[in-house]
Structure formats: C-alpha cells, structure tokens
N, CA, C and O of each residue as an XYZ file, in Angstrom:
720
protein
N       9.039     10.527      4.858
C       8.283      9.299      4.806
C       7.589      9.237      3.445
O       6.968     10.198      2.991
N       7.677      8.439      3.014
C       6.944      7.800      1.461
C       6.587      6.472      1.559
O       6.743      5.635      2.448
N       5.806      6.435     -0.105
C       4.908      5.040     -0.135
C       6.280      4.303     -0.860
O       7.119      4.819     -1.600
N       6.196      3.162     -0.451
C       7.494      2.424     -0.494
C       7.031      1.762     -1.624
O       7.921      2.017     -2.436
N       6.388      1.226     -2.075
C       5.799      0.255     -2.981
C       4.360      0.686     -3.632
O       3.571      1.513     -3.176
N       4.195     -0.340     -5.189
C       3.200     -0.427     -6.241
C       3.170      1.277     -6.497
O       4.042      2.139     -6.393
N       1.268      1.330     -7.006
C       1.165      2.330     -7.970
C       1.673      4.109     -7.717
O       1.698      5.082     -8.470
N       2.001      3.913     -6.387
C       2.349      5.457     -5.678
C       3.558      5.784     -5.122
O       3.937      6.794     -4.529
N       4.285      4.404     -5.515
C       5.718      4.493     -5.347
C       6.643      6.292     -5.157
O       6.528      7.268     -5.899
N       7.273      6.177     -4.225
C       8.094      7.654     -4.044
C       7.028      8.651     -3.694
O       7.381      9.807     -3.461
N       5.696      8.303     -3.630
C       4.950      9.633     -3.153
C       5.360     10.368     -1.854
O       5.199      9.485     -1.011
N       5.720     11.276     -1.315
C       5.704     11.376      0.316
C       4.152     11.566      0.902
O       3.095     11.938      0.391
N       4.552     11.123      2.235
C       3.338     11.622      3.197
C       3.822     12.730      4.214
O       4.965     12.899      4.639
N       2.571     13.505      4.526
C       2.779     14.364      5.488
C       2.872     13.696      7.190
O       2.173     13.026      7.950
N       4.109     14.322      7.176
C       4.221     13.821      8.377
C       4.730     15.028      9.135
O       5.508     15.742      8.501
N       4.345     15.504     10.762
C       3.829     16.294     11.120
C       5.104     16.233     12.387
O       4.864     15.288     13.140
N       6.596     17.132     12.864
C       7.098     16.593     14.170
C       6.241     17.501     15.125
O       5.493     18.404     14.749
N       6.492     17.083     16.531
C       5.854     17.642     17.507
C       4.765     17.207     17.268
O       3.878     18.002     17.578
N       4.349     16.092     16.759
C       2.646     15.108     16.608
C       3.189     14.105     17.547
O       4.272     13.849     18.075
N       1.872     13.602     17.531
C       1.545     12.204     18.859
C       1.471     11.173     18.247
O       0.643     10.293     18.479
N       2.558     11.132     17.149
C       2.483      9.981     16.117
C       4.091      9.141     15.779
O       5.113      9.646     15.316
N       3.873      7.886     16.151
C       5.005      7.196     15.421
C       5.094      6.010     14.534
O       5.212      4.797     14.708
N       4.978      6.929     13.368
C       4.753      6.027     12.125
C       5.893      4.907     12.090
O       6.995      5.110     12.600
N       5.514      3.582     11.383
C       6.304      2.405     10.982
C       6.873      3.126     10.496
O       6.501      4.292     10.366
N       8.418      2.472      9.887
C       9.705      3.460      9.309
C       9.259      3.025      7.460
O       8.204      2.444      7.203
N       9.873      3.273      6.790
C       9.818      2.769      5.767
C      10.342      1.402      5.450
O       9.906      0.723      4.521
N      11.400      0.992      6.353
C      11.779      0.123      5.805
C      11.288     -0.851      6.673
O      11.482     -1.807      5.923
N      10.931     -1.215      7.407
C       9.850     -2.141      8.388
C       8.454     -2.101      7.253
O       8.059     -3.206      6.881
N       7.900     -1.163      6.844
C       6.805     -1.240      6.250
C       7.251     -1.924      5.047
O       6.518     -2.914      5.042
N       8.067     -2.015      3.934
C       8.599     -2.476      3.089
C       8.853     -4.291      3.217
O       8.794     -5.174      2.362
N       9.191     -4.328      4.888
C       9.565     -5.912      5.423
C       8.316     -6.402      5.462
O       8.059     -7.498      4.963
N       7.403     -5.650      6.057
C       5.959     -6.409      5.982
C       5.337     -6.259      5.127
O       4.425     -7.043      5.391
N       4.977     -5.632      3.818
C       4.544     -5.929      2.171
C       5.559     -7.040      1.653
O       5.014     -7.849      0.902
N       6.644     -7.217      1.838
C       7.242     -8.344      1.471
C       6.797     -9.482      2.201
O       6.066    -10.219      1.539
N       6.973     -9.764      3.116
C       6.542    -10.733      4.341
C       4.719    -11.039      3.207
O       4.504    -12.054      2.546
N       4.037    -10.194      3.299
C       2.905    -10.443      2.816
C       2.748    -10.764      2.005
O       1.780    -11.499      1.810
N       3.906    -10.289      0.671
C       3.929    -11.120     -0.437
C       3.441    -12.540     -0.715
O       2.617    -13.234     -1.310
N       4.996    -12.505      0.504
C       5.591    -13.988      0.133
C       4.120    -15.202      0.710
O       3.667    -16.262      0.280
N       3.873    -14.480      1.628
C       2.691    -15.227      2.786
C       1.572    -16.126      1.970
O       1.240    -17.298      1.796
N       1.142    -14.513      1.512
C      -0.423    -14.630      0.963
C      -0.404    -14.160     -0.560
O      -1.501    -14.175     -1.118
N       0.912    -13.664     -1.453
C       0.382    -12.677     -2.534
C       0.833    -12.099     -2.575
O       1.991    -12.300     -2.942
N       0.410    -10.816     -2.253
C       0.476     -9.486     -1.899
C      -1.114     -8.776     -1.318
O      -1.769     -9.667     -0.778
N      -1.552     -7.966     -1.314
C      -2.688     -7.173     -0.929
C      -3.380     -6.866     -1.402
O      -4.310     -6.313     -0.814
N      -3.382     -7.030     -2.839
C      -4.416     -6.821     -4.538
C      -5.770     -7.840     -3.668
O      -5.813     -8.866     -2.988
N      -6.998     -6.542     -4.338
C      -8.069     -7.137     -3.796
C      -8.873     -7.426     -2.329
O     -10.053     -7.762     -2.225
N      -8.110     -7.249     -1.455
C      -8.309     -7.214      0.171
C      -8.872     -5.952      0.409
O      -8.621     -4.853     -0.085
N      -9.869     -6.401      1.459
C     -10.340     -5.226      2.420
C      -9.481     -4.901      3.270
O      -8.936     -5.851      3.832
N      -9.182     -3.945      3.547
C      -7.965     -3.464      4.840
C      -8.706     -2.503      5.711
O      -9.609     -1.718      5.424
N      -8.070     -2.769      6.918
C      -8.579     -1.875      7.867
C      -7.717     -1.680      8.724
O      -7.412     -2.590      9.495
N      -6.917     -0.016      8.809
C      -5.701      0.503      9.773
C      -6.108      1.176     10.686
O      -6.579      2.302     10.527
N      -5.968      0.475     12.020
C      -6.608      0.760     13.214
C      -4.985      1.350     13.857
O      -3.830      0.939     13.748
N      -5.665      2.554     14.578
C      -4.671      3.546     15.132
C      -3.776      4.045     14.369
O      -2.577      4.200     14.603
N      -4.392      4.307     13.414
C      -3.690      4.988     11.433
C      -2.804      6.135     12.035
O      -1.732      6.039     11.438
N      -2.731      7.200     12.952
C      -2.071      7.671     12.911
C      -1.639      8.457     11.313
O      -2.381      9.387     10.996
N      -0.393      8.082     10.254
C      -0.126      9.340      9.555
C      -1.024      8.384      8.301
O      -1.367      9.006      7.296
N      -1.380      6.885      8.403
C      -2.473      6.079      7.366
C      -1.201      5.371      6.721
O      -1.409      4.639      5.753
N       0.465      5.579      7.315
C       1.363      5.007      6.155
C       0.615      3.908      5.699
O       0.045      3.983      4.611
N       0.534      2.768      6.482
C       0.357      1.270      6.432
C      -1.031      0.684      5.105
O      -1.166     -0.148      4.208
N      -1.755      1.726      5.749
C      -3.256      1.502      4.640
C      -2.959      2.383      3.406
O      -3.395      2.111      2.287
N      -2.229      3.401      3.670
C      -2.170      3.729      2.028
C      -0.780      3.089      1.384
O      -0.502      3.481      0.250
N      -0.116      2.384      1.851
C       0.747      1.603      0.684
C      -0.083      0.553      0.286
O       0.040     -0.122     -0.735
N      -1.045      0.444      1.263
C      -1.519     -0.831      1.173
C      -2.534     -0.679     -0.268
O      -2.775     -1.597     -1.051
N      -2.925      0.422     -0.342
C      -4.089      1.028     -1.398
C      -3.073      1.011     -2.966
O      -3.520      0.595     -4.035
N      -1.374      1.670     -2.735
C      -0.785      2.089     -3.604
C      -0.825      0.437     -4.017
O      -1.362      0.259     -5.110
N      -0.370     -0.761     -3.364
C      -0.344     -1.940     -3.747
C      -1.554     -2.666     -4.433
O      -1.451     -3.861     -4.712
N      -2.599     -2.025     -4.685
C      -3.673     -3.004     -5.300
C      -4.989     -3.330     -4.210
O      -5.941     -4.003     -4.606
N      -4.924     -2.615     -2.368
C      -5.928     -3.360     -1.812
C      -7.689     -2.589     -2.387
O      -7.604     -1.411     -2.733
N      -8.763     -3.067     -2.446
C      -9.832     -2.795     -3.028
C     -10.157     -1.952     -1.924
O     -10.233     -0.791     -2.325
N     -10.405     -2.061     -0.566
C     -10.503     -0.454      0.001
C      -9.908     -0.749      1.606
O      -9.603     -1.826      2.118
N      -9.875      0.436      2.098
C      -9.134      0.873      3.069
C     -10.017      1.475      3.942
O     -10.903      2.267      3.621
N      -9.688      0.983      5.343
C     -10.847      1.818      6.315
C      -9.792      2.387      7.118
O      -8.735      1.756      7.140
N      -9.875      3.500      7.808
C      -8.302      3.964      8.779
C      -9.610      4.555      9.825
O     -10.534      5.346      9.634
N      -9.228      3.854     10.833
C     -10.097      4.385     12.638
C      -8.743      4.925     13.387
O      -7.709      4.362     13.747
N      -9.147      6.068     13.446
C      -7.798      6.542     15.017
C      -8.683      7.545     15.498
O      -9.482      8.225     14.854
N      -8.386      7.547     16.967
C      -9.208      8.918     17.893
C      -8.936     10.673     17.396
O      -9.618     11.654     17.691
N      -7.764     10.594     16.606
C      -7.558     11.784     16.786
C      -7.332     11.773     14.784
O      -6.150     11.653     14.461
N      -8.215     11.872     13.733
C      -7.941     11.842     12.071
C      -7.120     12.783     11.716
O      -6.907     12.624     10.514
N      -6.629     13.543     12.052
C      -6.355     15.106     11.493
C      -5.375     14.889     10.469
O      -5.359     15.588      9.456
N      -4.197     13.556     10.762
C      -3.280     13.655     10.107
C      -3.485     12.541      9.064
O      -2.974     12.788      7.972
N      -4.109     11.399      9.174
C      -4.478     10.875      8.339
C      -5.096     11.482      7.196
O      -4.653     11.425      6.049
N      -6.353     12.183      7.641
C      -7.032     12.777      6.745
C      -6.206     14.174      5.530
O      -6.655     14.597      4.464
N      -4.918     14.558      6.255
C      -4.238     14.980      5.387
C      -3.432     14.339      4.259
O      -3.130     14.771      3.147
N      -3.140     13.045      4.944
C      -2.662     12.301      3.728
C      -3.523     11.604      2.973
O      -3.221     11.157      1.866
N      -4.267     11.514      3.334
C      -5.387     10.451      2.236
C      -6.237     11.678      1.483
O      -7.032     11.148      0.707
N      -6.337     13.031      1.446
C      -6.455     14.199      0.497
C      -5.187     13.600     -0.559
O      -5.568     13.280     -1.684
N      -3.869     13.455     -0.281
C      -2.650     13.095     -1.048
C      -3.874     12.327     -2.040
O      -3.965     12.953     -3.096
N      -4.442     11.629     -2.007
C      -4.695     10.207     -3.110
C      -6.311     10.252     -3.400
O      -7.130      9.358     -3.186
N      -6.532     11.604     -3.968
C      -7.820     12.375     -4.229
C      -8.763     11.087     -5.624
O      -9.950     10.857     -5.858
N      -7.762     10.687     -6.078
C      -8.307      9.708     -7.636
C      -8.219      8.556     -7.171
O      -7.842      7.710     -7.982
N      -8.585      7.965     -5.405
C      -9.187      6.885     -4.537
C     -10.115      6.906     -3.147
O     -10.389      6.062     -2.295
N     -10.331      7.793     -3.282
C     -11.605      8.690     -2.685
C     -12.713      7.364     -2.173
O     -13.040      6.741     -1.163
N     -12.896      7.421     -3.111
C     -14.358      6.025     -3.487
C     -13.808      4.565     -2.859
O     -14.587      3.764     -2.343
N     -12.405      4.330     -2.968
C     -12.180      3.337     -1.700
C     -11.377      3.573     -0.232
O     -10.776      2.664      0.340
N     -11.475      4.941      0.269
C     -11.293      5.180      1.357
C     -12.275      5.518      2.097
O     -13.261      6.158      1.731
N     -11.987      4.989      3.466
C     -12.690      5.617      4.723
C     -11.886      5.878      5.606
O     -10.787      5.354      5.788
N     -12.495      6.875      6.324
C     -11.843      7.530      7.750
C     -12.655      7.684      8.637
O     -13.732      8.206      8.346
N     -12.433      7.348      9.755
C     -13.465      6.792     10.701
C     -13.064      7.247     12.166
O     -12.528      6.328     12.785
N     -13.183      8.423     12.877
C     -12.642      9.043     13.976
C     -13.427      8.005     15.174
O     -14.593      7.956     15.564
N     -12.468      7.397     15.458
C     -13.283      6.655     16.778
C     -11.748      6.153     17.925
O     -10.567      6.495     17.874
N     -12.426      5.320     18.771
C     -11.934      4.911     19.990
C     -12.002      3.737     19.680
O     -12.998      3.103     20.032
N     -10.800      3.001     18.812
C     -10.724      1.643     18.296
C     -10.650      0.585     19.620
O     -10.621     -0.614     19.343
N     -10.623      0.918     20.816
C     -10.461      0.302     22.331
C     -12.076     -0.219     22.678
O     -12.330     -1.376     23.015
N     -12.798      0.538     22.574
C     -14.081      0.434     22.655
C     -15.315      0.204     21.701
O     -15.267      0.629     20.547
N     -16.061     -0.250     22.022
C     -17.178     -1.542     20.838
C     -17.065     -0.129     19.657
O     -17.127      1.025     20.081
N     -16.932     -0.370     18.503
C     -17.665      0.171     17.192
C     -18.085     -0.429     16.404
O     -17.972     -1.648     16.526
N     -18.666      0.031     15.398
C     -19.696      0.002     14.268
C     -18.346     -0.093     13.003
O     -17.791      0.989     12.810
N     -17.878     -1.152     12.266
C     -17.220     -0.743     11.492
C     -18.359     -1.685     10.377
O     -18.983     -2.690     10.717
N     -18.392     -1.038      9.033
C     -19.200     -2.265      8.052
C     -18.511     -2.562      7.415
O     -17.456     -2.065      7.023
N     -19.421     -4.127      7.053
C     -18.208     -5.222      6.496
C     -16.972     -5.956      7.434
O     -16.629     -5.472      8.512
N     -16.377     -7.155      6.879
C     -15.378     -7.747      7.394
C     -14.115     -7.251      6.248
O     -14.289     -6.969      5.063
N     -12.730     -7.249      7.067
C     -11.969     -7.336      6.534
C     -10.734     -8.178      6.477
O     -10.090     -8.327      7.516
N     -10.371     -8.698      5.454
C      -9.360     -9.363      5.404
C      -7.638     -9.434      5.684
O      -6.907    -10.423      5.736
N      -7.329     -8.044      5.829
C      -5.961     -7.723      6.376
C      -6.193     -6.445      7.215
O      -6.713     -5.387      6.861
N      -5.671     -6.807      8.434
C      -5.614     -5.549      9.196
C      -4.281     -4.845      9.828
O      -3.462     -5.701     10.165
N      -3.914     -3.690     10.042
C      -3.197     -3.063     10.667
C      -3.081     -2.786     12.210
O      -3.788     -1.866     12.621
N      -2.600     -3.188     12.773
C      -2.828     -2.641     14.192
C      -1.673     -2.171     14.884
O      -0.936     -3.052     15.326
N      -1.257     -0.659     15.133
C       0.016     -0.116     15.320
C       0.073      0.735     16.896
O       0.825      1.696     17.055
N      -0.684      0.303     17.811
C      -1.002      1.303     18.843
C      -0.105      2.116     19.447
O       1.009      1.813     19.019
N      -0.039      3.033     20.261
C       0.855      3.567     21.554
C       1.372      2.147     21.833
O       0.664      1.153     21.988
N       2.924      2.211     21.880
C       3.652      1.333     22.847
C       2.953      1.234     24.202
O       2.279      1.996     24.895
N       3.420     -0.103     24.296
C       3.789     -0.591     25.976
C       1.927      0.203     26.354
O       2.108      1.268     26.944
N       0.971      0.029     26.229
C      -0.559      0.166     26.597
C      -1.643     -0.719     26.581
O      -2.804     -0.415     26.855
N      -1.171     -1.987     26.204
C      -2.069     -2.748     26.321
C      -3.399     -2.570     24.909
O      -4.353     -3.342     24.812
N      -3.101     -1.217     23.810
C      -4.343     -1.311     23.213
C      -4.483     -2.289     22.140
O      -5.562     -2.788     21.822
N      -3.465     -2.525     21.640
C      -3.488     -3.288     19.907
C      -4.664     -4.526     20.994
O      -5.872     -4.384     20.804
N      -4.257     -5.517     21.931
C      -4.775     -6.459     22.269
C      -6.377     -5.772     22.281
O      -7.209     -6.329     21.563
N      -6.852     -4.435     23.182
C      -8.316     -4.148     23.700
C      -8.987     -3.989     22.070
O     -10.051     -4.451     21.658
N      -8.048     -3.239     21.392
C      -8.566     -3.334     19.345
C      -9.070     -4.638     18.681
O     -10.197     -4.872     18.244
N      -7.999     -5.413     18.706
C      -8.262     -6.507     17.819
C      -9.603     -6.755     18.510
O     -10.716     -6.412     18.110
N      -9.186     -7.612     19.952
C     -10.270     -8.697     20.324
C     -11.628     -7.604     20.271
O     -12.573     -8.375     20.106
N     -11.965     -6.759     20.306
C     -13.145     -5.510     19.738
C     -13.678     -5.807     18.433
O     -14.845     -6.173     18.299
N     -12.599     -5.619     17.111
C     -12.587     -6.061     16.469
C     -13.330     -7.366     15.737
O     -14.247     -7.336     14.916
N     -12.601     -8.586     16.331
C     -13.049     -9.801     16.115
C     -14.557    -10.155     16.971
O     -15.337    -11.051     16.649
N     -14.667     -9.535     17.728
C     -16.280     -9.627     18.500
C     -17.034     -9.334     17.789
O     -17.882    -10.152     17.432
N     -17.018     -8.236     17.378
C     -17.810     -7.602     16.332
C     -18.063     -8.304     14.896
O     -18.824     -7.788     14.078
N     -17.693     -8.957     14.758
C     -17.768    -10.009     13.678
C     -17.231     -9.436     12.732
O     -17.592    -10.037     11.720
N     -16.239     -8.203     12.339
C     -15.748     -7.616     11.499
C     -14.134     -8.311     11.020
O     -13.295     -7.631     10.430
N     -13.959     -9.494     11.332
C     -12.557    -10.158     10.470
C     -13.165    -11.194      9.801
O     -14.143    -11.779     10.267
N     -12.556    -11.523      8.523
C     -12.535    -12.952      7.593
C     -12.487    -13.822      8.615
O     -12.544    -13.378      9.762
N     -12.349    -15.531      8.324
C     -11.786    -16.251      8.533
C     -10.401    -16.109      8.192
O     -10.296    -15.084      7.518
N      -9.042    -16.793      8.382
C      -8.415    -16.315      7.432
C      -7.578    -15.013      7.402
O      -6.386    -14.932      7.109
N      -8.327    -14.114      7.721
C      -7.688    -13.401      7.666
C      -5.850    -12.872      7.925
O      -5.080    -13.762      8.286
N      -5.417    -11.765      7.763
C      -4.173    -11.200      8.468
C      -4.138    -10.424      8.890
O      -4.718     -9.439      8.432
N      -3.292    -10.375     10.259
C      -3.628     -9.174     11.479
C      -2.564     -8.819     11.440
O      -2.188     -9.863     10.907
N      -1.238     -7.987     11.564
C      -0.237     -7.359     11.175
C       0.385     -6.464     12.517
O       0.227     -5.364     11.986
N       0.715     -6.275     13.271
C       0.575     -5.976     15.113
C       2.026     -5.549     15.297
O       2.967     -6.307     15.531
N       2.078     -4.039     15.138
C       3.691     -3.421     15.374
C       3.478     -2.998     17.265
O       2.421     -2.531     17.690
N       4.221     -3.172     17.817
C       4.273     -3.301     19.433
C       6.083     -2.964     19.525
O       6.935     -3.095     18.646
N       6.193     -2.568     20.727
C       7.507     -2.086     21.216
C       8.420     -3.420     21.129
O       7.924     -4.472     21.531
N      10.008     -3.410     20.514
C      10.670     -4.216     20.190
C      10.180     -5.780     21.594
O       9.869     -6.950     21.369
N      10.343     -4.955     23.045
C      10.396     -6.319     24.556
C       8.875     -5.759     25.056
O       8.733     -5.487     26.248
N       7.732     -5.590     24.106
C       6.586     -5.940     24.556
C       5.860     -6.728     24.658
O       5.795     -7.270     23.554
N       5.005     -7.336     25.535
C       4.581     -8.679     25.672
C       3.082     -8.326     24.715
O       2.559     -7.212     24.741
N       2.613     -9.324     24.013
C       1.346     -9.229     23.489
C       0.321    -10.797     24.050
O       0.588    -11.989     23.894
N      -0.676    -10.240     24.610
C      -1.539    -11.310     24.870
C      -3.105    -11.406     23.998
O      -4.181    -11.173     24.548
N      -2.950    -11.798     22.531
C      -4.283    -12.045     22.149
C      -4.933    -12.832     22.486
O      -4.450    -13.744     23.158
N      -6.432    -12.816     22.136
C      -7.563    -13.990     22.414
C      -7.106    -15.355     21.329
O      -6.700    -14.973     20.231
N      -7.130    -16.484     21.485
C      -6.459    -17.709     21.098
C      -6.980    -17.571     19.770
O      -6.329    -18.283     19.006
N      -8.395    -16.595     18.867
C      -8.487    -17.434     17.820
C      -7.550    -16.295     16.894
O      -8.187    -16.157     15.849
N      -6.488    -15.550     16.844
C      -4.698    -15.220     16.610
C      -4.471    -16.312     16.741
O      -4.877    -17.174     17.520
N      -3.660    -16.292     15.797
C      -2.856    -17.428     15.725
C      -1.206    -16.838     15.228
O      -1.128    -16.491     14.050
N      -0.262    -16.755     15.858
C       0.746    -16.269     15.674
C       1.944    -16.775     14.248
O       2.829    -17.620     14.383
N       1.712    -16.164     13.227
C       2.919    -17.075     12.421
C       4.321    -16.705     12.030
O       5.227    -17.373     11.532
N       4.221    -15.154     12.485
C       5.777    -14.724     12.236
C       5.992    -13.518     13.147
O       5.016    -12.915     13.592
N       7.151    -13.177     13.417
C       7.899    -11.977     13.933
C       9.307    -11.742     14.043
O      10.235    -12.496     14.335
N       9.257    -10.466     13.729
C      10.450     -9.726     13.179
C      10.723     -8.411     13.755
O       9.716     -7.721     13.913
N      11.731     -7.943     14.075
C      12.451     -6.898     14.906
C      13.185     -5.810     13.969
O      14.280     -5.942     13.422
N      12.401     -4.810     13.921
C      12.719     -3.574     13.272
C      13.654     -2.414     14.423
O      12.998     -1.579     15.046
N      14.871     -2.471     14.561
C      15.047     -1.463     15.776
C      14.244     -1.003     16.755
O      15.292     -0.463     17.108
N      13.610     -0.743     17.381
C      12.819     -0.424     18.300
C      11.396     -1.534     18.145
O      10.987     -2.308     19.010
N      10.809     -1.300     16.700
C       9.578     -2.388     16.959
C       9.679     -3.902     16.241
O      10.372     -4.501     15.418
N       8.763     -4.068     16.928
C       8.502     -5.936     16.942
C       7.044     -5.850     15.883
O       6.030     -5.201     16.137
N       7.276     -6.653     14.729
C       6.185     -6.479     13.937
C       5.684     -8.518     13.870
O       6.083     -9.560     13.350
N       4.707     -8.069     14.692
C       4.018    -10.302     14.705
C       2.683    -10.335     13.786
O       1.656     -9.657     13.767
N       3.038    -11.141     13.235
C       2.042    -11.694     12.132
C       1.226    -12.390     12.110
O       1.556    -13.464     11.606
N      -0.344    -12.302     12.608
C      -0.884    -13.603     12.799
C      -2.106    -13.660     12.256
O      -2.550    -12.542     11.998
N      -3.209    -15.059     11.836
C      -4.031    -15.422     11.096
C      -5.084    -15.090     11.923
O      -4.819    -14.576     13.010
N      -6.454    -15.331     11.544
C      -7.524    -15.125     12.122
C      -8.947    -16.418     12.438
O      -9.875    -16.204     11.658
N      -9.042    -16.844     12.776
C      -9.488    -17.917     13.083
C     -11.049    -18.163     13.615
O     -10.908    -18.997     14.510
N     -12.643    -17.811     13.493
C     -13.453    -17.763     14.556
C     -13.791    -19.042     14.861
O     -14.539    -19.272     15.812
C-alpha cells in the first residue's frame, strides 16, 4: 500500500496482515482524489478529518495532496500512529485522536472534507457522521466521502446530500455535500 498521489507520491504505508483493518485499495483511493479533483479542486487547503483511520491511507494522501491539516479518530491508533511517524516533517498538521467516533466527542474546529470508512455492514459510518454533524464540527459545504460494503444500504440524516457513487470491487464509495 502507498500514497498514490502529490508530494509523497510512491511512499509505502505500514500495513499490518492479521490486523482488524481494511484499508481502501489504492486504486479506489486514487478514484476518489480524482472524483475530488474534478468536484471541488482537489484538497489543497482543507481541514480533513479520517474517522475510523484505521492504517490513515485516506488522510495521509490527503496531507501528501496539499490538505492544511488532518485529524484521524479510530478506537484502536496503533496503526495509524505508525504511519503518520512515516511523515515526521508534518507533525504540526497532524492529529490522532483515539476515540469511539460512534459516540458524542470533542473534536476542535470544523472540517471541510471528511473520511468515513467503517466496519462493513454495522451501521457505524451513519452513528459517525450524524455525531459528527451534531456537534457542529462540519462546514457548510462541506465533503463527506463514505466507503461502505459494495450492497450496503446507507441511511444518513437529510442534511447529506448524496452526489455521486461508484463501485470499487467489493466497496461502494458515495459522495455527499453537507448542508446545516
């Protein structure tokens, strides 16, 4: 696994088998920095925040691409926090944040693009976001980014607004705006 794109291009990440982790592939992650391109830009300048970071792929291409900082929340950091050591000369715009993204937290600041990659088929990306957006922690505006099992149903709170989706072998990656 590597950073697919911008300043860290070809770096690998540690990725760990026999972990409780299933990172986006590379080339799904590659479809959605393009997708984002084309959308909004690209990610230069955005707050990001990768909820259920798991190995952090998503937030650190997102960092290699230009975003101004990166927050990564998952219950269990161990492996994140090994890869984001990888990118020691961005220190100062990372955070790592060991929590239970399901249940109310404290994140500071709003952010403008988010990650949300949960356990298949569990119902959490939905209990995250709408957590999330309660908390008053999304833009207007914003982009929510939501990898879910290829025939999983997703039910967000209406102010998602759904604008794209796309089928990576196994996952379903839906794209939607943020609205309060």
């Amino acid at each position: 696994m590597r950073i697919v794109g911008g300043k860290y291009r070809g770096k690998k990440l540690i990725e760990l088998k026999n972990y409780d982790v299933r990172p986006t592939s590379d080339r799904a992650r590659e479809a959605i920095f393009n997708i984002l391109y084309s959308v909004i830009g690209g990610v230069e300048n955005r707050k990001v925040l990768d909820v259920f970071a798991g190995t952090g792929a998503l937030g650190l291409e997102a960092l290699s691409r230009g975003a101004d900082e990166v927050c990564f929340v998952d219950k269990n950091t161990e492996l994140v926090l090994k890869n984001v050591a990888l990118f020691s000369s961005e220190k100062d715009k990372i955070n790592v944040l060991c929590s239970d993204v399901t249940k109310p937290l404290r994140l500071k600041g709003k952010y403008d693009l988010i990650f949300s990659d949960a356990p298949y088929d569990k119902g959490l990306n939905e209990k995250a976001l709408k957590n999330i957006a309660l908390a008053g922690n999304v833009t207007t505006g914003a982009v929510c980014v939501v990898e879910t099992r290829y025939n999983e149903d997703l039910d967000l709170p209406e102010f998602f607004k759904l604008f794209d989706e796309r089928v990576y072998g196994m996952a379903k990656i839906r794209l939607y705006t943020f609205s309060s």
